[in-house]
C-alpha positions, 0 to 999 in steps of 0.5 A: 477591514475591507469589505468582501466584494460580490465577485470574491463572495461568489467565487469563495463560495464556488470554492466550498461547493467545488470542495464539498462535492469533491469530498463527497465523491472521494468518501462516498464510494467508501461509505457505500461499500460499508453500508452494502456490507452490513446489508441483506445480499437480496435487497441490495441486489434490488436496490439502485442510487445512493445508499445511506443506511444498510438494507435490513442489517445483517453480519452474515457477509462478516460471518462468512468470511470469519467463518474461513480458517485461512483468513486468520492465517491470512492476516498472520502471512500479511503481518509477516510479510508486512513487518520483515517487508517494510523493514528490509525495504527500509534498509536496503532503500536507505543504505543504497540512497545514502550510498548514492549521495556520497561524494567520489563513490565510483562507479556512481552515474552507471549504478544510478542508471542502472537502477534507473533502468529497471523502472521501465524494464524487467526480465519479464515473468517468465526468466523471473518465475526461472530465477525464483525456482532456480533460488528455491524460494517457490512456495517459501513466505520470503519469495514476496519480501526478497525479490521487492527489497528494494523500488527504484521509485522509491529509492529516487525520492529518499535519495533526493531527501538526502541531498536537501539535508545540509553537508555541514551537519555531516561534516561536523560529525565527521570531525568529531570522528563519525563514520559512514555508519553513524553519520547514517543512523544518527544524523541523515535517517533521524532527519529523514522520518518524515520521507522515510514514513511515507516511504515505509507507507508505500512498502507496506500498502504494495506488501498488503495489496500483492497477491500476483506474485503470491498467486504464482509462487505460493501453493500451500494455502498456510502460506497465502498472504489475504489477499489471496485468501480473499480472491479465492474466497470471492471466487468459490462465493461466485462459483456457488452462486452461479451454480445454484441459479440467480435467486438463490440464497448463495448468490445473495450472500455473494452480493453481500460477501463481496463488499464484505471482503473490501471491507476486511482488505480495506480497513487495517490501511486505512486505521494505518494512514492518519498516523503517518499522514502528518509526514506525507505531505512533506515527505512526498514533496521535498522527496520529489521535487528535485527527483 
């Protein structure tokens, strides 16, 4: 076994230390967030540098929001959009894929640019609050599942996945009689799961972080997806603290409120990703390198 020079000692361990402050500055603004959120609101708005440990923990930041009614139904909203969302995006993002990759589809190259299109370009909010109103979807849950059926930039990806899929498989099935569907369901997606987990991801964290769309269609307070719920939330919070002066007891529950929000708005993503984190890697890339 060779003996490791100076220069390779010196540059592995540049490596680690280059590593180790990289993880350092992508974990700690979570780890902050979380501590702050289980801290006093008054000690943590004395407090400056890095924080280690809760000041003086408390759950009154968790009490607070819980307190709310709407949260629960916020959470429920969520789940809802979320669950119909991601599969209707499935769906829509796959059959549209699979069809695009057929040999002697017509009108393929125009559809393609087409879609293509409507990554830089869209109607603009306006004609698309029009069109909304005008399919009586306002203040109605499927406002924020139909008009996102489908992303262009994900459709390119799984569209790219299916290409690298081998054409004798297809052909095979084929002689044994299958036809588009089943050589769909029960060839191109099975061998599909790892760009389709990444692609569901990617649904699923749009359709929980949304709330633009929903701030402008929603109007019952049932109906409002979380985070709505929380940046309406955050906002009286702020409004409270503001009226009642700096040292008031409102404005040091804001302090701590508003981590305490990133946390509930955070966590159910995050106990989500190292389940399909094994798929991203390969799912993100092979989709799209030739993309």
């Amino acid at each position: 076994m060779n003996k490791r020079t100076l220069g390779e000692k010196i540059f592995d361990s540049c490596n680690i230390l280059f590593l180790l402050l990289l993880s350092f500055s992508t974990v700690y603004p979570l780890i902050h967030v979380a501590f702050a959120s289980f801290s006093d609101g008054n000690m943590l708005m004395t407090h400056f540098g890095f924080l280690f440990h809760p000041l003086n923990p408390t759950l009154d930041g968790y009490i607070a929001v819980f307190k709310n009614k709407f949260v629960l139904t916020g959470y429920r909203n969520t789940l809802f959009i979320i669950v119909v969302g991601v599969a209707l995006n499935l769906f829509m993002t796959a059959i549209s894929a699979y069809a695009l990759t057929r040999e002697g589809m017509m009108l393929k190259k125009p559809i393609l640019l087409f879609i293509i299109f409507t990554m830089y370009f869209s109607g603009g909010l306006i004609p698309g609050y029009l069109n909304i109103k005008s399919l009586g979807l306002i203040d109605n849950l499927f406002v924020l599942i139909i008009p996102a059926a489908m992303s262009a930039f994900n459709f390119l990806i799984l569209k790219t996945f299916f290409e690298s899929i081998p054409s004798s498989l297809e052909e095979s099935a084929r002689i044994d009689g299958a036809n588009e569907l089943v050589v769909l369901f029960r060839i191109i997606i099975p061998l599909s799961l790892p760009a389709m987990a990444v692609i569901a991801l990617y649904y699923g964290v749009a359709h929980w972080n949304s709330y633009f769309s929903a701030m402008l269609y929603i109007r019952t307070k049932s109906l409002y997806p979380l985070q709505l719920v929380l940046r309406e939330l955050l906002l009286t919070s702020e409004s409270n603290a503001m009226a009642t002066g700096d040292t008031g007891a409102a404005n040091n529950l804001y302090e701590t409120l508003k981590y305490a929000l990133i946390m509930v708005a955070t966590v159910p993503i995050l106990v989500v990703y190292p389940f399909l984190q094994r798929y991203f890697v390969k799912g993100a890339l092979i989709g799209a390198v030739k993309g």
